[in-house]
C-alpha positions in Angstrom: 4.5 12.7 46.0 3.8 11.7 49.7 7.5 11.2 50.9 8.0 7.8 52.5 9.5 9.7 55.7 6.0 9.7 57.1 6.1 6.0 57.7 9.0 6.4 59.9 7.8 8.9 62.3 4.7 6.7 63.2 4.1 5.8 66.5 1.2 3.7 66.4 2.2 0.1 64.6 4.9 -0.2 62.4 7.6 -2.7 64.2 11.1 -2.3 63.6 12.3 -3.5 59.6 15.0 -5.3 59.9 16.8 -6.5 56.2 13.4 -8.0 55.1 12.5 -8.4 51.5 11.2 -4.4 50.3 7.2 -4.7 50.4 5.7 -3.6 47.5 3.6 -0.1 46.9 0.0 0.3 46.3 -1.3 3.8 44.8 -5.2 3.6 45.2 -7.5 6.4 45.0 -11.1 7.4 46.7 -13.6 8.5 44.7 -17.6 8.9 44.1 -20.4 11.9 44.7 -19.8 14.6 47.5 -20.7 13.5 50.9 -20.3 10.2 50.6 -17.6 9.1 53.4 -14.1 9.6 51.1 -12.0 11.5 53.7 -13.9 9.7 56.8 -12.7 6.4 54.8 -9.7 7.7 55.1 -9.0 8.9 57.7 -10.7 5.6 59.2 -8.1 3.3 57.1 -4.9 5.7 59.1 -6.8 5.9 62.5 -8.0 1.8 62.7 -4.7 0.7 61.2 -2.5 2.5 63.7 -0.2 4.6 61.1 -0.9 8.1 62.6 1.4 10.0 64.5 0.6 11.5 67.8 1.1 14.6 67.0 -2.0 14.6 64.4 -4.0 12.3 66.8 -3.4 15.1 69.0 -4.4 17.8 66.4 -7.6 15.4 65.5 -8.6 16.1 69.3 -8.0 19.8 69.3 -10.2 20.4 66.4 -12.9 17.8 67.5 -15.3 20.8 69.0 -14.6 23.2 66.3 -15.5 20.8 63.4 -16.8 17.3 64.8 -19.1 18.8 67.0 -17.2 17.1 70.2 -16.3 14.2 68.3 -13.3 13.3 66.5 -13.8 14.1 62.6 -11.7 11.6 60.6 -12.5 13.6 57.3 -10.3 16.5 58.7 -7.2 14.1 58.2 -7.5 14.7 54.3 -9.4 18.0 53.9 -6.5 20.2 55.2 -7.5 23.4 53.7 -10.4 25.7 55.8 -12.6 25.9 53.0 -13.0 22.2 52.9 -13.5 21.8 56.5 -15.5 24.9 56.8 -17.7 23.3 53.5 -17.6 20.1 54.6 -16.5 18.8 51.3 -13.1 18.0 49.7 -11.6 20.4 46.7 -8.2 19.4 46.2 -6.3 16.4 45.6 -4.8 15.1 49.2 -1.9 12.6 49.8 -1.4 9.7 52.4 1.2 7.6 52.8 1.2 4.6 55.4 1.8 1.1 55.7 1.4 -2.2 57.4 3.4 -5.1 57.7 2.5 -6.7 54.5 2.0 -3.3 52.0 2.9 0.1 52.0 0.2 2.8 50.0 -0.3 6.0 48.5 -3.9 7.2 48.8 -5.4 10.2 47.1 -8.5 11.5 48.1 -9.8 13.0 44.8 -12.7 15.7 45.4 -16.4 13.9 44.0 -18.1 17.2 43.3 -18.7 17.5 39.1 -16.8 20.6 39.3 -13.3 19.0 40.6 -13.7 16.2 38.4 -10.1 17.5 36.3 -8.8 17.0 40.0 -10.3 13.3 39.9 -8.7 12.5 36.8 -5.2 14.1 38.1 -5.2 12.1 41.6 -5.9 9.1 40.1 -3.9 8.5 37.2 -1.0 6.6 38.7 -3.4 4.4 40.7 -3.4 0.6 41.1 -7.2 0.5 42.2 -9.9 2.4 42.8 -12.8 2.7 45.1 -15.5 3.7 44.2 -17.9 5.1 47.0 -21.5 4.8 47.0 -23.9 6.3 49.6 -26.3 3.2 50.4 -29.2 5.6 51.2 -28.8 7.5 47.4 -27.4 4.1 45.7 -25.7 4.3 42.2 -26.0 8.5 41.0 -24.5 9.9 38.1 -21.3 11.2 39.9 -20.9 7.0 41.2 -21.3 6.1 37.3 -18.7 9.0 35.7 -15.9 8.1 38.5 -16.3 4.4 37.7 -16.2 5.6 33.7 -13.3 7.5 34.0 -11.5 4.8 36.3 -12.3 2.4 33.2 -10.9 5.2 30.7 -7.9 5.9 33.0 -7.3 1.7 32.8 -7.3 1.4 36.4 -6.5 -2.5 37.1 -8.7 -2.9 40.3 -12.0 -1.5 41.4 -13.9 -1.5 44.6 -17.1 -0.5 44.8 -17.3 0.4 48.4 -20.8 0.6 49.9 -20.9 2.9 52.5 -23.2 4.3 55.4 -24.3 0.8 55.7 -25.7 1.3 59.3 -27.8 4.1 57.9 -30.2 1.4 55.9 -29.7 -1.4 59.4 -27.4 -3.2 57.6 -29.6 -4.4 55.1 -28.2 -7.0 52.9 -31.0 -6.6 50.0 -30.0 -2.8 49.9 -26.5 -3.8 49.0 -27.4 -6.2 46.6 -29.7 -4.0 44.9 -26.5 -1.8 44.4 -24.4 -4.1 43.2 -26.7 -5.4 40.6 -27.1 -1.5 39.4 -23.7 -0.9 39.1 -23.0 -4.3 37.2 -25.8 -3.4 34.5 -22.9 -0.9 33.4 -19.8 -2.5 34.3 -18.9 -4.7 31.7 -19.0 -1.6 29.4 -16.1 0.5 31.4 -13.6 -2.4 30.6 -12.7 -3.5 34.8 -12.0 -7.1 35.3 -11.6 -7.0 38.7 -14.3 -5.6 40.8 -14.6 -6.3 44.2 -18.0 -5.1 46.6 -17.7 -4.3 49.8 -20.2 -3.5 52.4 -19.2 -0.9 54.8 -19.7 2.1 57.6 -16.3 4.5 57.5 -17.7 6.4 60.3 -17.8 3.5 62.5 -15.4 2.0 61.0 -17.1 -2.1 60.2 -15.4 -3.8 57.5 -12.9 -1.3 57.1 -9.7 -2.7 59.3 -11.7 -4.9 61.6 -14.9 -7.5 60.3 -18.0 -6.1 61.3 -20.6 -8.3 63.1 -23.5 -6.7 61.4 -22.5 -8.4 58.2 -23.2 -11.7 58.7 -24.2 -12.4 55.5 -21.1 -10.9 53.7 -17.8 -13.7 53.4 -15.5 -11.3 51.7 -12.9 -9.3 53.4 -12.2 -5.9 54.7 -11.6 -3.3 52.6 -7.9 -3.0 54.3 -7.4 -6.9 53.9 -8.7 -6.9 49.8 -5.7 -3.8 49.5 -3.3 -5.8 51.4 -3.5 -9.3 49.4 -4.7 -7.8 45.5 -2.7 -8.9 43.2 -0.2 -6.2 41.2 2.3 -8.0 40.5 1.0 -7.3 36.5 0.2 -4.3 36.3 3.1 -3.3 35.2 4.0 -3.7 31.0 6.8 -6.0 31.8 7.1 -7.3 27.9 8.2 -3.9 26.3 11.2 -2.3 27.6 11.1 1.7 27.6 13.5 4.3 29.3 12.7 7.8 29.0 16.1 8.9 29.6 15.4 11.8 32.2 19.1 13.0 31.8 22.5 12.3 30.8 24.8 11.2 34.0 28.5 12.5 34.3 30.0 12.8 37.8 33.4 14.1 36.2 34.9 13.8 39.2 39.2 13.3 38.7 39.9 12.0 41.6 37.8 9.1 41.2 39.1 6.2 38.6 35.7 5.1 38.9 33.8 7.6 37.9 36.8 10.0 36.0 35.1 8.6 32.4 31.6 7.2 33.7 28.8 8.3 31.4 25.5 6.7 31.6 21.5 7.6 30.8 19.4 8.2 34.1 15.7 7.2 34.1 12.7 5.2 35.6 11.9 2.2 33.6 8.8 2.8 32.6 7.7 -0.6 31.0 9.3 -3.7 30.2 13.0 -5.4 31.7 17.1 -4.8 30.5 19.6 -7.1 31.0 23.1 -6.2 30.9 24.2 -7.7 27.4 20.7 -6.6 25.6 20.9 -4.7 22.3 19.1 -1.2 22.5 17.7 1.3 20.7 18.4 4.9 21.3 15.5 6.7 19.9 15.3 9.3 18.1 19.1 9.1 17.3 18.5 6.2 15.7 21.4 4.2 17.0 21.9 0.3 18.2 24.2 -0.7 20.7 24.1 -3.1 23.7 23.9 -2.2 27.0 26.9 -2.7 29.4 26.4 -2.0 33.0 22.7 -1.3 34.7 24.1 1.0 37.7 21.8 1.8 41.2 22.6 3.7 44.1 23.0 0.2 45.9 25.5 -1.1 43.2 25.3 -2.9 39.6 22.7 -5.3 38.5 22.1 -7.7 36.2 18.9 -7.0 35.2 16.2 -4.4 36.0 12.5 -3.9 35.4 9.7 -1.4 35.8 8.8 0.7 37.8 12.9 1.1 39.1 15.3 3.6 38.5 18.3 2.8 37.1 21.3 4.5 35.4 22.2 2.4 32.1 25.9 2.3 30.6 25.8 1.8 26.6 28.8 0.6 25.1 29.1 3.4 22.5 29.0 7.5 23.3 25.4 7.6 21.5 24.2 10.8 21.3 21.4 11.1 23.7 19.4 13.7 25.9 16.6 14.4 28.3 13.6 13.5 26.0 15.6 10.3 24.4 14.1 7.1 25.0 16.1 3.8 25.0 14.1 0.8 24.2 15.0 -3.4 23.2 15.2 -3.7 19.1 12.7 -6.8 19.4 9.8 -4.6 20.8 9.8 -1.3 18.9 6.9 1.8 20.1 5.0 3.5 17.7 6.8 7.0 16.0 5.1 9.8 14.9 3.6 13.6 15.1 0.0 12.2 14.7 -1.5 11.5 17.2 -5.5 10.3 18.5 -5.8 10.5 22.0 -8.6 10.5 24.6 -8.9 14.1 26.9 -9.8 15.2 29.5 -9.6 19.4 29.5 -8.7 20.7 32.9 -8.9 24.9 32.1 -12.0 27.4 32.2 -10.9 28.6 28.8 -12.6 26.3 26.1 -10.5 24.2 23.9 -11.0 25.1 20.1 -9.5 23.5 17.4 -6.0 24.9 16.0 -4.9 25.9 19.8 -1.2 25.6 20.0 0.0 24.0 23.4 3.1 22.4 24.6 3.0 18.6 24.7 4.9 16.5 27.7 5.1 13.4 27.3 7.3 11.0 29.4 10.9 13.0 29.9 10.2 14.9 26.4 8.2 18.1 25.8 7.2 19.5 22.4 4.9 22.0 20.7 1.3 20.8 19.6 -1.1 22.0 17.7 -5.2 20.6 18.1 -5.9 19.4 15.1 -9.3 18.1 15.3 -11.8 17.3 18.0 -13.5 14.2 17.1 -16.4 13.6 19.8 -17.4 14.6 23.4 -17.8 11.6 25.8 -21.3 11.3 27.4 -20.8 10.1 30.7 -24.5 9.3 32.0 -24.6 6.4 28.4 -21.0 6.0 28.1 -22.1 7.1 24.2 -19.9 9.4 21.8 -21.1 12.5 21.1 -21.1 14.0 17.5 -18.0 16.4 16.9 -18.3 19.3 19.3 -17.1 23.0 18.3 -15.2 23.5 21.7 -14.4 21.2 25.0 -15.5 22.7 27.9 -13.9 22.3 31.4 -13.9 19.1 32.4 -14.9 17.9 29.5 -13.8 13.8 28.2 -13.2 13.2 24.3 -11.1 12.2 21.5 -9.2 14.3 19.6 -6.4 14.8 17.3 -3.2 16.3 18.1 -0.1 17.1 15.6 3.1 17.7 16.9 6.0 19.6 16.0 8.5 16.5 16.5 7.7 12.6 16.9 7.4 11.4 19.9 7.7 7.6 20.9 5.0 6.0 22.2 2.4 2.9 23.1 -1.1 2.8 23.5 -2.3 3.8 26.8 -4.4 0.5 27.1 -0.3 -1.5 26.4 1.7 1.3 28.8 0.3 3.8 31.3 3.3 6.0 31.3 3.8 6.0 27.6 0.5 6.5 26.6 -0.1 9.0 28.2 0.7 12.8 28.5 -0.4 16.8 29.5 -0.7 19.8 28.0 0.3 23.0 28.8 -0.2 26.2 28.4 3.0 28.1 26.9 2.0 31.7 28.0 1.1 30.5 31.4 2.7 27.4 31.9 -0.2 25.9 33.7 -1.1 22.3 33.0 -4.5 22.7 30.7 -5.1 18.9 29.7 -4.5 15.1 30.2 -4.7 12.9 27.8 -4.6 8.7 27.1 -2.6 7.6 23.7 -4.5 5.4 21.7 -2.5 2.4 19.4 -0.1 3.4 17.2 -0.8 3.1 13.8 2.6 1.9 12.9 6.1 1.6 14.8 9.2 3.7 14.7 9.8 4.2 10.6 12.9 3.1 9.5 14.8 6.6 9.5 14.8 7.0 13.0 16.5 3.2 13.3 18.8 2.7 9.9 22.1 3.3 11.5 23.7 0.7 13.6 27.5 1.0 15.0 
């Protein structure tokens, strides 16, 4: 990830932070067909809301005559590598990080040709929202339809549909409404509740950071004031509490009566709150106890929730390891080595049923074998296919997995991070697959939670 040292180094507009309440984090994504303004976007959003440092101002200058033709090319702020600027087009997945007063964001710029789309699907799988860019001159194409499908299959919380090259068609307000009726013929299908329009020119930069006063006719707000003030406070699974424990923490440090016995399990909370004095589940040892302390780097709390990262201290020595998962007895995940899931395949080499892969799932990793391929996704009707002999690169379906050893999980559509995992390659190591859990058929059986100290 982006480190947040970026933010610091800026020399445009952040002021000073004193001790202020900590600003949340928005993780958003571009997306849409080739050529349609994602980098400019951008690169716009960094330039107009004063979060780039001189230095690459100064580097956007330098390479204004070699790829701008004489004029600053925002785009060149995301597509780093020569073949993209060269190409004019993005290929890999690039990173941003900036802030303003009221937010601080992530943004991937995910590649829109058909070919990257396993890149798509990578950049934005953590996202809060998604924009969705549509060239007003082409309108809705089938690259604008399968980024908004897999944004709906990814359960992406917020979508913007962000209508851009608006000063291309004179700002023509019927042209924009003509797009937005398109793309909400199909909407409802994809699963989105929150969709938001937004007329705009990246290039230019109107309605991006500042109002444009060719859009007279449109009350909303810019696309930099809808991602300051959408709401994400939910988005998190704050009902069931989940700790993939990422590792076992012991200092062992003598000298230190503090820390001479101190044994706790390290992890991000992936879903859910703990409060000192809960009972737990340690999974799959099977074991209850309560927890005692909930430790930070900034000292002890009382309680904690997702998405922070915490170091809990159990009452009892349970054993526990990397791949253990604590969770609160009143809201139990599903258990098992059978698995339905919806894929995406990310390698040239096809996917056959019977290929055995390596699993990773939250903390825990663990031989699968492809069981079945159910059906290949149609992205142009949002139909199932019938069951196909091989997935292709790039390719969206359900299949079934089996795996060698139960893992503990939710349905994607209940918890992003436990419902979801990658596969990988065990000759090469190379990650072949993502995939989205669906429901569990039943909770953690009884043998992995019949002994109680």
């Amino acid at each position: 990830m982006v480190s947040e040292a970026l933010a610091s180094s800026a020399t445009h507009a952040r002021p000073a932070e004193p001790a202020a309440p900590a600003i949340d984090l928005l993780r958003f994504n571009t997306c849409g067909s080739v050529d349609d303004g994602k980098s400019t976007l951008i690169g716009r959003l960094l330039y107009d809301s004063k979060s780039l440092m001189d230095d690459q101002v100064e580097a956007l200058e330098r390479s204004a005559d070699l790829t701008g033709g004489g004029r600053v090319n925002l785009a060149n702020l995301t597509d780093g590598l020569r073949a993209e600027r060269e190409q004019g087009i993005t290929i890999d997945v690039a990173y941003r990080y900036f802030a303003t007063p009221r937010r601080r964001f992530i943004v991937a710029d995910t590649p829109g040709h058909v070919q990257y789309t396993r890149n798509m699907v990578t950049g934005a799988s953590t996202a809060n929202l998604s924009i969705v860019l549509v060239d007003a001159r082409a309108g809705v194409i089938e690259q604008s339809r399968r980024h908004a499908a897999i944004a709906g299959l990814l359960r992406i919380p917020h979508l913007v549909v962000a209508v851009n090259k608006m000063d291309l068609v004179d700002w023509s307000e019927a042209r924009f409404n003509e797009i937005r009726a398109e793309f909400e013929k199909f909407l409802p299908r994809l699963g989105i509740k929150d969709v938001k329009f937004i007329p705009l020119s990246a290039l230019n930069g109107d309605n991006v950071v500042a109002p444009s006063p060719h859009t007279p006719w449109y009350p909303g707000p810019t696309l930099l004031a809808h991602l300051e003030t959408v709401h994400i406070g939910s988005d998190h699974n704050l009902e069931e509490f989940r700790l993939p424990v990422q590792w076992v923490n012991r200092p062992n440090r003598p000298g230190d009566a503090s820390l001479h016995d101190f044994r706790g399990v390290s992890g991000q909370i992936a879903g859910g709150i703990v409060r000192v004095g809960d009972k737990v589940l340690v999974l799959p040892a099977g074991v209850t106890t309560r927890v005692k302390r909930i430790h930070t780097l900034d000292g002890d709390l009382p309680e904690a929730f997702a998405p922070q990262s915490v170091t809990l201290v159990l009452e009892h020595d349970v054993d526990v390891s990397r791949g253990s998962m604590v969770v609160r007895t009143d809201a139990l995940p599903g258990g098992g080595t059978d698995l339905r899931a919806q894929l995406c395949w990310m390698h040239p080499r096809a996917l056959q049923r019977g290929r055995k892969l390596l699993l990773k799932h939250t903390t825990a990793t663990t031989p699968v074998i492809v069981s079945e391929l159910l059906h290949r996704l149609d992205l142009e009707t949002f139909e199932p296919r019938e069951a196909p002999s091989e997935f292709a690169l790039n390719d969206l379906g359900e299949v079934r997995l089996r795996t060698a050893k139960p893992i503990f999980f939710d349905g994607y559509a209940t918890n992003r991070l436990t419902g979801s995992f990658i596969l990988i390659d065990p000759d090469t190591h190379a990650t072949v697959g993502a995939g989205m859990l669906h429901a569990p058929a039943e909770t953690v059986r009884a043998e992995f939670a019949d002994y109680t100290i």
